[in-house]
Rosetta silent file (secondary structure, phi, psi, omega in degrees, C-alpha in Angstrom):
SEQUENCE: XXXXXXXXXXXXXXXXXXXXXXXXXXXXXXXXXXXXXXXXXXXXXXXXXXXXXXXXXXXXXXXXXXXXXXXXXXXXXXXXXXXXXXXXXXXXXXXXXXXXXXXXXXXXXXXXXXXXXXXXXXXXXXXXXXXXXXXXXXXXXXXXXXXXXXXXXXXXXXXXXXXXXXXXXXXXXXXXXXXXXXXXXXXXXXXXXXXXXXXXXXXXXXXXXXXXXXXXXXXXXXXXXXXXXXXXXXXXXXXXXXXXXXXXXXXXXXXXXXXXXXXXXXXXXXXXXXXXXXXXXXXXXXXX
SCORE:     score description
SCORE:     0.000 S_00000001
   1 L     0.000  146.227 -147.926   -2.623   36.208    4.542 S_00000001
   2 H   -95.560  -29.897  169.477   -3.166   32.453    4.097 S_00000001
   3 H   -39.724  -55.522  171.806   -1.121   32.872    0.828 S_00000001
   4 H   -35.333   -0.901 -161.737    2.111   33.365    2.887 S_00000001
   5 L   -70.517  145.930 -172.026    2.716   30.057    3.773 S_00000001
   6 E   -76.655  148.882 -162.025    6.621   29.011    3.904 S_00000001
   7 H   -80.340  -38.537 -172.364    7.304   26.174    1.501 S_00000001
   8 H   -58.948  -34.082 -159.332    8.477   24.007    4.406 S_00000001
   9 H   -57.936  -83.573  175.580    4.802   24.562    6.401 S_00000001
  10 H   -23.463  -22.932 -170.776    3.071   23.506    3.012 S_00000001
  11 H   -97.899  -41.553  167.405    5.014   20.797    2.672 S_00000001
  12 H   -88.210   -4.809 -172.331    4.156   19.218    6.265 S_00000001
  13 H   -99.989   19.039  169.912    0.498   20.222    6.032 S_00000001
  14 H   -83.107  -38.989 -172.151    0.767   18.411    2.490 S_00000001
  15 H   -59.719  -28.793  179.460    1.996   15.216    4.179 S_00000001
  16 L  -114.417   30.847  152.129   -0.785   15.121    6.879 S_00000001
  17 L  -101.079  -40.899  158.663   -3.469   15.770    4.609 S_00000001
  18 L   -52.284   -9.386 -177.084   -2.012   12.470    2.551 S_00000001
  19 L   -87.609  -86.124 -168.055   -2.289   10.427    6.154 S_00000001
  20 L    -7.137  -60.035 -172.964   -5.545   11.760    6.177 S_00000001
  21 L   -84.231   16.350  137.598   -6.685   10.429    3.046 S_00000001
  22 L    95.151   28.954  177.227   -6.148    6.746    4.071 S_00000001
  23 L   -51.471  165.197  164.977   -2.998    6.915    0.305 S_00000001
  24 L   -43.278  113.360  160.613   -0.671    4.025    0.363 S_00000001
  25 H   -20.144  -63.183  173.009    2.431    4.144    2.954 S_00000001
  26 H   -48.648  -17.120 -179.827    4.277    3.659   -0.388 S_00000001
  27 H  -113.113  -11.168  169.963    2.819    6.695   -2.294 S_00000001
  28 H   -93.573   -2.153  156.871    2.805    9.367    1.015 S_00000001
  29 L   -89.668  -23.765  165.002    6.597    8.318    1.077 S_00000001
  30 H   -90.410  -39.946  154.378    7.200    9.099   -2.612 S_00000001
  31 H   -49.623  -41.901 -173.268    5.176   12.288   -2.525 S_00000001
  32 H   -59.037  -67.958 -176.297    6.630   12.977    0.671 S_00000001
  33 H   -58.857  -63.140 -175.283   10.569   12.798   -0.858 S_00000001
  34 H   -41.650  -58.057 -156.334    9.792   14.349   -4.198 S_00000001
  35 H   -64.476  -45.091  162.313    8.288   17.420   -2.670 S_00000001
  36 H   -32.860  -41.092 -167.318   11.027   17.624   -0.347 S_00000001
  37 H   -70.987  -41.163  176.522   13.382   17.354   -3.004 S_00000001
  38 H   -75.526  -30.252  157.594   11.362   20.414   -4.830 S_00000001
  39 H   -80.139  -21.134  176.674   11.564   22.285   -1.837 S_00000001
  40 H   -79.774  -73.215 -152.925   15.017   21.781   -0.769 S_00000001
  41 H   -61.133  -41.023  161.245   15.756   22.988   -4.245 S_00000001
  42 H   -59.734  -52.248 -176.910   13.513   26.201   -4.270 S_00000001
  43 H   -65.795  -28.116  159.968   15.339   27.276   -0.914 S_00000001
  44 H   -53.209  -32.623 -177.656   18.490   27.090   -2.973 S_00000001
  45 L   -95.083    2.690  173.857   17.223   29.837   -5.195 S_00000001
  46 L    86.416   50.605 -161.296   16.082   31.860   -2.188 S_00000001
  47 L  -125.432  101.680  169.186   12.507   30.922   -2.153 S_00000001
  48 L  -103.681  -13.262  160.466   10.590   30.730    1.175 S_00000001
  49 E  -104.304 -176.133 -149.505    6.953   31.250    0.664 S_00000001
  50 L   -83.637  -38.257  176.610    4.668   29.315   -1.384 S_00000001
  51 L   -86.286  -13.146  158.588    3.530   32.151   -3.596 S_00000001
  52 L   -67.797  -22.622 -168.403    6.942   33.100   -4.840 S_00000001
  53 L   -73.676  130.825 -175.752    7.388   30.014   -6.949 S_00000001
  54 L  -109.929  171.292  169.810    6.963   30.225  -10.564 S_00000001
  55 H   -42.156  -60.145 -178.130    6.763   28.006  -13.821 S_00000001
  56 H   -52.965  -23.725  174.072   10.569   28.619  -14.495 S_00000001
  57 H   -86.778  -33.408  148.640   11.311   27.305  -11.250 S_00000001
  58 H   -25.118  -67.033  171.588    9.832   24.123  -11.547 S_00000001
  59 H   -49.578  -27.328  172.605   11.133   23.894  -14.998 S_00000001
  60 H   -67.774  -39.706 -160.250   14.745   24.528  -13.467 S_00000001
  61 H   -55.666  -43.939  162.303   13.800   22.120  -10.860 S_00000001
  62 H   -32.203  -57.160  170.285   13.239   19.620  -13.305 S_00000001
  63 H   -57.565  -65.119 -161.364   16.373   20.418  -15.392 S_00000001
  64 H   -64.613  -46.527  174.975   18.517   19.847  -12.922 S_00000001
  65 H   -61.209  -31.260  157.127   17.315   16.508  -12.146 S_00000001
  66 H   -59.325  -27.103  179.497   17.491   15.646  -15.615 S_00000001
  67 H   -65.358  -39.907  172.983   21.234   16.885  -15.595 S_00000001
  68 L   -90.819   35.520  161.242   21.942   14.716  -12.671 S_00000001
  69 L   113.659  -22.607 -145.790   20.730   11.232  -14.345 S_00000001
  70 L   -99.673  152.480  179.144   17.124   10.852  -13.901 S_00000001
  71 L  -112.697 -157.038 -146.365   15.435    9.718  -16.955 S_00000001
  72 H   -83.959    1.666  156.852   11.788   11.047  -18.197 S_00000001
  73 H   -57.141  -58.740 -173.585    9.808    8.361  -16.625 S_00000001
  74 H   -78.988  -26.618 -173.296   10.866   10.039  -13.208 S_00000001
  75 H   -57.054  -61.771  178.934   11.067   13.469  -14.362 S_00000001
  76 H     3.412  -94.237 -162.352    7.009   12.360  -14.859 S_00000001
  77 H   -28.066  -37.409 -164.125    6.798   11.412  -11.650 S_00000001
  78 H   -77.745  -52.420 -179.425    8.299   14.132  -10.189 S_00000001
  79 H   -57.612  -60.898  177.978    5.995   16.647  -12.000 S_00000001
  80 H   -31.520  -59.322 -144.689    2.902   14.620  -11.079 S_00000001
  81 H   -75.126  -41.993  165.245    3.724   14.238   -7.155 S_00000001
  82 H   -30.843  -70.768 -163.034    4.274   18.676   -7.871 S_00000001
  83 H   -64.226  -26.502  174.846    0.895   19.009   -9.517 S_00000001
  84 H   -76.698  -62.677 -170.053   -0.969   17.023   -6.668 S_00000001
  85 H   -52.640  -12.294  179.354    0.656   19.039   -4.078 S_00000001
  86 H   -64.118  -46.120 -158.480   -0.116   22.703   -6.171 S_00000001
  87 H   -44.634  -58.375 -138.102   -4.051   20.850   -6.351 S_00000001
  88 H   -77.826  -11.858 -169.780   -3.959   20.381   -2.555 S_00000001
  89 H   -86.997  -28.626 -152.049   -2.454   24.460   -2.183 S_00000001
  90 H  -108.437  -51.694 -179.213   -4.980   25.576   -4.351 S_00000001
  91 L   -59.031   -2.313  175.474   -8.385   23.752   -2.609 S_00000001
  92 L  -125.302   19.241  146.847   -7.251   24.985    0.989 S_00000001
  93 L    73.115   31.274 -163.723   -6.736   28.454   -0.790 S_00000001
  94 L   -81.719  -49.017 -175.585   -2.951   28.629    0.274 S_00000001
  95 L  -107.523  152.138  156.798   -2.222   29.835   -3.732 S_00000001
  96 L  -107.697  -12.073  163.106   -4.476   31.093   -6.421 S_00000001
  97 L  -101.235  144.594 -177.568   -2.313   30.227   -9.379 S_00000001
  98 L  -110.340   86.342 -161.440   -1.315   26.888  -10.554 S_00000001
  99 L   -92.306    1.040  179.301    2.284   27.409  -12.219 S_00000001
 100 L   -85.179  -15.173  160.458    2.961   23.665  -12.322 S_00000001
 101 L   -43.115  -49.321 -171.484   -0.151   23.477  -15.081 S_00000001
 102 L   -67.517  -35.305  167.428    2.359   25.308  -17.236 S_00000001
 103 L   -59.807  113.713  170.948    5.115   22.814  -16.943 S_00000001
 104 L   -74.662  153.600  167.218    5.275   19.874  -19.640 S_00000001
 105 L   -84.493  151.710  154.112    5.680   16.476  -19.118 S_00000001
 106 L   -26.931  150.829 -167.732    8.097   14.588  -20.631 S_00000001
 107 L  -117.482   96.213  176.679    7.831   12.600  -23.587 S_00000001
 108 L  -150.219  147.922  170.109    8.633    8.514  -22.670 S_00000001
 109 L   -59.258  123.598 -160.082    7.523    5.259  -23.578 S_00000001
 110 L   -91.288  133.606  175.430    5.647    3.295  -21.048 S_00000001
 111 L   -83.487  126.472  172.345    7.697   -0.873  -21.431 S_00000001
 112 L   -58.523  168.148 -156.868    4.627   -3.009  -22.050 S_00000001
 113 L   -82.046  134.758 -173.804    3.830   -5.416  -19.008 S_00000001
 114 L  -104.790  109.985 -173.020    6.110   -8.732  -18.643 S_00000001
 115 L  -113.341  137.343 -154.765    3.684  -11.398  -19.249 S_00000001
 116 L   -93.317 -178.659 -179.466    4.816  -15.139  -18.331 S_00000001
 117 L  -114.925 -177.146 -132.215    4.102  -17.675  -21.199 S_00000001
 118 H  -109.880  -56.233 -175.066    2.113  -20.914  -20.269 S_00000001
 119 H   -62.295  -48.423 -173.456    5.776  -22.675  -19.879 S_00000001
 120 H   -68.469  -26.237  170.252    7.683  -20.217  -17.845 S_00000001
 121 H   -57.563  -34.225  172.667    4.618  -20.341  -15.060 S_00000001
 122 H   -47.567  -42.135 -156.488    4.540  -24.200  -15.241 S_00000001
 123 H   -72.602  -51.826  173.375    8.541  -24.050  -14.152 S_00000001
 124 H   -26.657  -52.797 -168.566    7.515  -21.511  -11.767 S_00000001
 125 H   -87.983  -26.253  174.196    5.045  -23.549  -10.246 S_00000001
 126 H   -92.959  -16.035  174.569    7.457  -26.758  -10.026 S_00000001
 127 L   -83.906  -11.265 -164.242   10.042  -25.232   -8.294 S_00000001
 128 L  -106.495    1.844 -176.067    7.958  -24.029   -5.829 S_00000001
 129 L   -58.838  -54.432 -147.843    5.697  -27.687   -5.455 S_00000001
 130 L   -86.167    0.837 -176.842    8.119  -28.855   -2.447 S_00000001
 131 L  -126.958  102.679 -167.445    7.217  -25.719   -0.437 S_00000001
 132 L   -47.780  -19.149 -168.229    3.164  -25.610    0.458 S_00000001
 133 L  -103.652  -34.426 -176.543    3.098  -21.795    1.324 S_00000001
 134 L   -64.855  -32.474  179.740    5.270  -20.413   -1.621 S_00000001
 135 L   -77.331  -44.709 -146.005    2.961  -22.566   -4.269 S_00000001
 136 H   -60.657  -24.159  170.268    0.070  -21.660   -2.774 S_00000001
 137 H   -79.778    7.680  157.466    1.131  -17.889   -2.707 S_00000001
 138 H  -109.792  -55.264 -169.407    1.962  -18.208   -6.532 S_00000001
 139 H   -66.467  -32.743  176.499   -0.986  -19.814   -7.162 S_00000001
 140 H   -67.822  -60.574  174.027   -3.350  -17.269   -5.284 S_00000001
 141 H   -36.196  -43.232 -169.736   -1.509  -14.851   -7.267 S_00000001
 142 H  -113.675    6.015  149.402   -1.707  -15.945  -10.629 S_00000001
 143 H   -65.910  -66.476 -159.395   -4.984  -17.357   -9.798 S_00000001
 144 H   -78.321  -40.438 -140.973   -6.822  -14.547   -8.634 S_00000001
 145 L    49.792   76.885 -169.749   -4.457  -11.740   -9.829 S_00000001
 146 L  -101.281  155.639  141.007   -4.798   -9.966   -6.405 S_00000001
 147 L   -68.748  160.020 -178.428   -1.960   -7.508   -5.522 S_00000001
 148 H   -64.866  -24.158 -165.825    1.006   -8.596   -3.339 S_00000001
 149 H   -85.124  -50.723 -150.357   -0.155   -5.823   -0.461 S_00000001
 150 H  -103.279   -3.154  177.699   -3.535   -7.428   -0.453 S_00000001
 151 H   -76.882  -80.948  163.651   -2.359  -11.269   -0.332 S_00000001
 152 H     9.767  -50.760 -172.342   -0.175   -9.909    2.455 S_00000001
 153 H   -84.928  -13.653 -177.197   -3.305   -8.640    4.207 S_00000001
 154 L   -47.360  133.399  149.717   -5.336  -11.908    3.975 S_00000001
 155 L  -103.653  153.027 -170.583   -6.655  -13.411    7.091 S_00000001
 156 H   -50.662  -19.499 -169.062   -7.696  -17.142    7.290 S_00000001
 157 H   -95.321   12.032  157.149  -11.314  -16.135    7.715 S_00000001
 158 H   -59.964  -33.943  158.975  -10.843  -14.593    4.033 S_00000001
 159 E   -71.844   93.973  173.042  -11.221  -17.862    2.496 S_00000001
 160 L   -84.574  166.001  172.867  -14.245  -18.651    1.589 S_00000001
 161 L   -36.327  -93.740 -176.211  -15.932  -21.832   -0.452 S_00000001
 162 L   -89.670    1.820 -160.969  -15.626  -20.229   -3.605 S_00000001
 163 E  -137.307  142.027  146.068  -14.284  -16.317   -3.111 S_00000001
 164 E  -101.539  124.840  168.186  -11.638  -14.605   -1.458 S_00000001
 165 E   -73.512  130.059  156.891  -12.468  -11.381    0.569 S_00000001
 166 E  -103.864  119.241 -173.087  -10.152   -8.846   -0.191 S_00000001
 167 L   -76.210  154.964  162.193   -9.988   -6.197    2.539 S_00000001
 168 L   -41.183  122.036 -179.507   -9.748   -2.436    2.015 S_00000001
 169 E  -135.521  167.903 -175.424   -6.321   -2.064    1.837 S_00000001
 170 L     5.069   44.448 -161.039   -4.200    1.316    1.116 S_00000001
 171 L   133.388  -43.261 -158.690   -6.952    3.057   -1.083 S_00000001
 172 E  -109.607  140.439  165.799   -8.803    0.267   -2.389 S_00000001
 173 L   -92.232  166.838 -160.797  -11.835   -0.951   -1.691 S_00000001
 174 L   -85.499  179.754 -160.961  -12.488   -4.326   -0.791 S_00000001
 175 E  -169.872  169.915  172.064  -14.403   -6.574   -3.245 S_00000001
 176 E   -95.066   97.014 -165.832  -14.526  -10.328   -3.852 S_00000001
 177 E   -90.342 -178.431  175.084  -12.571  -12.391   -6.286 S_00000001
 178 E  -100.358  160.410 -177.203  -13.604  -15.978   -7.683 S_00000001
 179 L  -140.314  115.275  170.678  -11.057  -18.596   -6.327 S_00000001
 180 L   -63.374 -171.440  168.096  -10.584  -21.287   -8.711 S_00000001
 181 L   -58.393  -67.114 -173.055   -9.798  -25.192   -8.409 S_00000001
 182 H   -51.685  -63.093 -160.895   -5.818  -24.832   -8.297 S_00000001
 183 H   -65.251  -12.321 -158.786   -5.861  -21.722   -5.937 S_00000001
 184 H   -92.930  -39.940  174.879   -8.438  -23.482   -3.644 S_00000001
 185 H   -53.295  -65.798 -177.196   -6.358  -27.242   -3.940 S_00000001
 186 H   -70.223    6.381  167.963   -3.215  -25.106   -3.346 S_00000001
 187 H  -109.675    5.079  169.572   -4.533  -23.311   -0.034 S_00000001
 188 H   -55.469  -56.752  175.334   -5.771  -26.662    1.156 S_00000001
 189 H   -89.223  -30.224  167.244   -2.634  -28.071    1.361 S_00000001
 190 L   -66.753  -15.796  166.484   -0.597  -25.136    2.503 S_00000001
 191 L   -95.183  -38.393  163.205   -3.112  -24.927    5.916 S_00000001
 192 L    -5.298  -57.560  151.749   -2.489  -28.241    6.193 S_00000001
 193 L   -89.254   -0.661 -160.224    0.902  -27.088    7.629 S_00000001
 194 L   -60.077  157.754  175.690    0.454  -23.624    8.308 S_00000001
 195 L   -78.517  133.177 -169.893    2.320  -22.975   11.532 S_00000001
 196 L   -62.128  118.442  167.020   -0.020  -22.977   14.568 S_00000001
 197 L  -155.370  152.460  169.144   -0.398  -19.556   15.957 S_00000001
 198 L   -34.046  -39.798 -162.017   -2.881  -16.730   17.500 S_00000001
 199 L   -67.119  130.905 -171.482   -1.810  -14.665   14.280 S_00000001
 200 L  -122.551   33.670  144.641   -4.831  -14.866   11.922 S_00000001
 201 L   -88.962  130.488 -157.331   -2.984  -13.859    9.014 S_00000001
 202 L   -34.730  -68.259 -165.694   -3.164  -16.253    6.264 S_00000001
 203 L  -110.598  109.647  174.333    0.229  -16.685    5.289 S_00000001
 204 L  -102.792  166.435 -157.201    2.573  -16.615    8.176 S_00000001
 205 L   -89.249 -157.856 -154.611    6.339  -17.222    8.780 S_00000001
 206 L   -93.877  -43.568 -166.862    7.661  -20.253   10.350 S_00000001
 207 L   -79.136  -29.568 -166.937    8.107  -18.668   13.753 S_00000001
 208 L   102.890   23.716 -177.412    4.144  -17.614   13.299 S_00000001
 209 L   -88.356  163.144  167.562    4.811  -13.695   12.652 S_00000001
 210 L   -66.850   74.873 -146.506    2.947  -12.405    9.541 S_00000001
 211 L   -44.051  132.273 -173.472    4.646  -12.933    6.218 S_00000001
 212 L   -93.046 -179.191 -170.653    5.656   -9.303    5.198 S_00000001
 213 H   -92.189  -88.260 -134.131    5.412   -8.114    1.490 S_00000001
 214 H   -49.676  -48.408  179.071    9.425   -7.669    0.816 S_00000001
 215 H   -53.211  -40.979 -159.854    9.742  -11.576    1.919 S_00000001
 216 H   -73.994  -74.187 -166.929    6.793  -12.733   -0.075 S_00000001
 217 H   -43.590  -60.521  166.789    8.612  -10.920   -2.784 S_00000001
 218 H   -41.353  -45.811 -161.989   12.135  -11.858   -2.314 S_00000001
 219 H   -67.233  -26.120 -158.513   10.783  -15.336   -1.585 S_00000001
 220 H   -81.197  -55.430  174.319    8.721  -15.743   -4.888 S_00000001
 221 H   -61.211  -34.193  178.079   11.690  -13.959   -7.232 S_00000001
 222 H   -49.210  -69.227 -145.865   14.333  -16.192   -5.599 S_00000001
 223 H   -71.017  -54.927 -140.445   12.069  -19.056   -7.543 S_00000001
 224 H   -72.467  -11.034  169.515   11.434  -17.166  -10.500 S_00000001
 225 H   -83.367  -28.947 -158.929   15.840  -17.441  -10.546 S_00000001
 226 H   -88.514  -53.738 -145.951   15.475  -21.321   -9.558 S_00000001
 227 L   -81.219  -16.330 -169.888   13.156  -21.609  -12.647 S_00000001
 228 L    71.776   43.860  135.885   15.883  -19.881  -14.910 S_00000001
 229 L  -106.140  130.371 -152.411   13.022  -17.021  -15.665 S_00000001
 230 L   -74.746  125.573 -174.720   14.776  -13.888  -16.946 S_00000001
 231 L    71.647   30.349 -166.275   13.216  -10.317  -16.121 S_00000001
 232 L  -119.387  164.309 -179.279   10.665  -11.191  -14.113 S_00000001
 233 L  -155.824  159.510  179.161    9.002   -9.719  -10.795 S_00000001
 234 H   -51.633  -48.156 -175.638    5.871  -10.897   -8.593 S_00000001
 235 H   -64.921   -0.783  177.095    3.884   -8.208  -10.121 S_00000001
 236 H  -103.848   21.525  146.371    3.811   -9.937  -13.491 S_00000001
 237 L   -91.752  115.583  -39.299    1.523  -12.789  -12.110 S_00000001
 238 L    33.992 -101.448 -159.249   -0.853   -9.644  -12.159 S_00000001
 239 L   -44.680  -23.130 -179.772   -0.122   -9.001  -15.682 S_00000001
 240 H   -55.629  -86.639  149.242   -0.102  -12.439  -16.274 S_00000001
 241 H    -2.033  -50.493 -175.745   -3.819  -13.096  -15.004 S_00000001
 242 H   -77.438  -55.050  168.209   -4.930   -9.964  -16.789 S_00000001
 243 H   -11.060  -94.389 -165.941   -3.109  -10.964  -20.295 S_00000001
 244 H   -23.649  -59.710 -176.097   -4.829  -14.453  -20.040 S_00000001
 245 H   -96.644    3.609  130.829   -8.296  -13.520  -19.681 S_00000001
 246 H   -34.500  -72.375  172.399   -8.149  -10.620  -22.150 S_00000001
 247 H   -36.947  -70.929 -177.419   -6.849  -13.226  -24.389 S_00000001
 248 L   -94.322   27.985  170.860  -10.106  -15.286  -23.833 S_00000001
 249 L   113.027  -16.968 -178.331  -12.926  -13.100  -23.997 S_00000001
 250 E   -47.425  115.645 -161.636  -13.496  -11.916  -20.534 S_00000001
 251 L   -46.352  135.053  168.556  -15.761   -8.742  -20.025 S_00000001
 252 H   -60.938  -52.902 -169.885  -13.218   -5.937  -19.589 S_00000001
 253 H   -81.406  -11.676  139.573  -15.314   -4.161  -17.026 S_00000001
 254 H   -25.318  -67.996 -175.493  -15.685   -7.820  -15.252 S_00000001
 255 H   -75.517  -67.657  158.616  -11.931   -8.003  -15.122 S_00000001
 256 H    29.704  -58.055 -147.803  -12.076   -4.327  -13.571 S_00000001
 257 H  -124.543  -44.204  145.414  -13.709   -5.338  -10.907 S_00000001
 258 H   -47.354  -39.937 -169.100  -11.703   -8.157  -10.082 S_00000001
 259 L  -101.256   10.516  169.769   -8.517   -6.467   -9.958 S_00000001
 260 L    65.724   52.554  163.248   -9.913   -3.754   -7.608 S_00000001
 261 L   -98.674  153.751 -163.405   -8.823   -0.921  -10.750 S_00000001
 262 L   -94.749  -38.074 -141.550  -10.468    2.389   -9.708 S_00000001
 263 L  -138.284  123.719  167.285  -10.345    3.404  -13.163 S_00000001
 264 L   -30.598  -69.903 -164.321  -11.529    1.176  -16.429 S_00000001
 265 H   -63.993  -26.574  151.454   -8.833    2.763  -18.843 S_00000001
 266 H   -16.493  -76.407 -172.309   -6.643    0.983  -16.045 S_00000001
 267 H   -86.329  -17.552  163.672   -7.131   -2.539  -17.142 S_00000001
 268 H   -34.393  -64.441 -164.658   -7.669   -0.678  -21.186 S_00000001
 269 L   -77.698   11.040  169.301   -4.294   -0.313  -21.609 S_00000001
 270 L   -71.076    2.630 -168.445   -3.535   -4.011  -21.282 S_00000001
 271 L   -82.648  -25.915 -158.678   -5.337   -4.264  -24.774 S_00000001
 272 L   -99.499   11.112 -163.401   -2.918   -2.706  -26.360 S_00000001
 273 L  -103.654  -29.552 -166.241    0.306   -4.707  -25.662 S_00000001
 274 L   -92.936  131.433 -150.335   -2.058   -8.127  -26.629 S_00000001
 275 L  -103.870  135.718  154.489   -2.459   -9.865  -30.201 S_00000001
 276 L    70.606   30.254  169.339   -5.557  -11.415  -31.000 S_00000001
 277 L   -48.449  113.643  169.551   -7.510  -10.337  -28.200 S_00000001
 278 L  -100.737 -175.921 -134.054  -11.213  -11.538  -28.333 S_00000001
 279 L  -145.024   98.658 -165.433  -13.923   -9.228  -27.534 S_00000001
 280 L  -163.007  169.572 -176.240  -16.297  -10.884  -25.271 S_00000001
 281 L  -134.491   34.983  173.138  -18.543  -10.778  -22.143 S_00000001
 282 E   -50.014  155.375 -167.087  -17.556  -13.825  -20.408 S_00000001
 283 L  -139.728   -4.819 -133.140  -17.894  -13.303  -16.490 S_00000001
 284 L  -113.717  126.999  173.090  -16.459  -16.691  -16.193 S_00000001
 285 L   -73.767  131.372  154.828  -12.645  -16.744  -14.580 S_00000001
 286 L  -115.192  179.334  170.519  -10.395  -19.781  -16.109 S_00000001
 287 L   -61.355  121.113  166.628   -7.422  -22.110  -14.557 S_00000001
 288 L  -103.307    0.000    0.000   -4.042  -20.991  -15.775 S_00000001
């Protein structure tokens, strides 16, 4: 019976159905671990098929991991990465009950989004003026609001006169942002210098290898330390970007569509952290 399957089996045909589905590296490695973790933990309790597992065992599963430390943001998580793998058990007809429906989530506060002020970005932006690839990869950022994965993915023939293409990258499809005066000035000057190489990714390393995401990230928070700004991360030139043109009227389903969000109530729930929002249908990106 197809029901029978042993929680480890289920567990590798969950992982190569996520491959399948073109998910993130980063989210088939955090599905990947959780589930493990929920399976390693069921075989403690003597559980080897798929169809033995019940609500209470979750809920233990759960338990315990709250006992060792984790707090209810991750319990979430944990529950979530469960309920997509029950989904994926129950459409290939491995289970017919769904006992992780039965589980609650947690009750925790989401921290609103760390949005830079007009000052800490200037400072941002001056520490990073003697080095042409680091501005201009702050500036694309907090121009555009692009993710760090898809600046990362840019190839030089991605610039265009006024737009950047952003390719399909982990999930998302690609789409076209507007590329202002600053971002266009600052990628002007950084090919000026870019280092000469075959590689025809935009922003490359010194040697001419592709600039990886953790460096772009290390490199950009090392400034955001230079600038003396406190709590900060790459992803909140996102949040910045989004803030800002919330702030001045830009259609919400506009901005949407810019930031490559799959889902509307996405860029929604930036509404609610921001004072004095106005309510407009502006199409028109400005210079921060």
């Amino acid at each position: 019976m197809s029901n029978q399957i042993k929680l480890r089996d289920a567990h590798g045909k969950f992982q190569e159905f996520l491959k399948g589905k073109n998910k993130a590296s980063a989210t088939i490695l955090a599905y990947g671990k959780d589930i493990d973790q929920l399976v390693s933990f069921l075989e403690e309790l003597e559980k080897q098929h798929i169809h033995e597992v019940k609500e209470s065992d979750i809920q233990a599963f759960l338990t315990k991991l709250q006992d060792n430390g984790y707090t209810p943001k991750s319990l979430s998580r944990k529950l979530n990465s469960t309920r997509t793998f029950y989904r994926f058990l129950k459409i290939n007809e491995y289970i017919t009950d769904d006992p992780s429906l039965l589980v609650q989530h947690p009750k925790y506060e989401l921290n609103p989004p760390r949005v830079l002020s007009p000052l800490e970005y200037r400072a941002l932006r001056d520490t990073a003026s003697s080095d042409p690839r680091i501005y201009a990869i702050i500036e694309v950022l907090l121009q555009t609001g692009i993710r760090i994965g898809e600046l990362a993915n840019l190839r030089m023939e991605d610039v265009k006169d006024s737009v950047l293409y952003i390719r399909a990258h982990e999930g998302h499809e690609s789409r076209e942002v507007p590329l202002n005066k600053r971002a266009k000035d600052a990628l002007k000057r950084y090919l000026e210098v870019r280092t000469k190489t075959e590689d025809d990714h935009l922003f490359v390393t010194k040697t001419g290898k592709p600039f990886l995401v953790r460096n772009i990230r290390d490199a950009v928070e090392r400034h955001f330390r230079k600038a003396g700004i406190e709590n900060a991360k790459i992803n909140d030139l996102r949040h910045t970007f989004v803030s800002h043109h919330l702030k001045q009227g830009v259609s919400i389903v506009f901005l949407s569509k810019v930031l490559g969000h799959k889902r509307l109530s996405s860029t929604e729930r930036y509404l609610q952290y921001i004072k004095d929002s106005k309510k407009g249908e502006s199409t028109v990106l400005q210079e921060l």
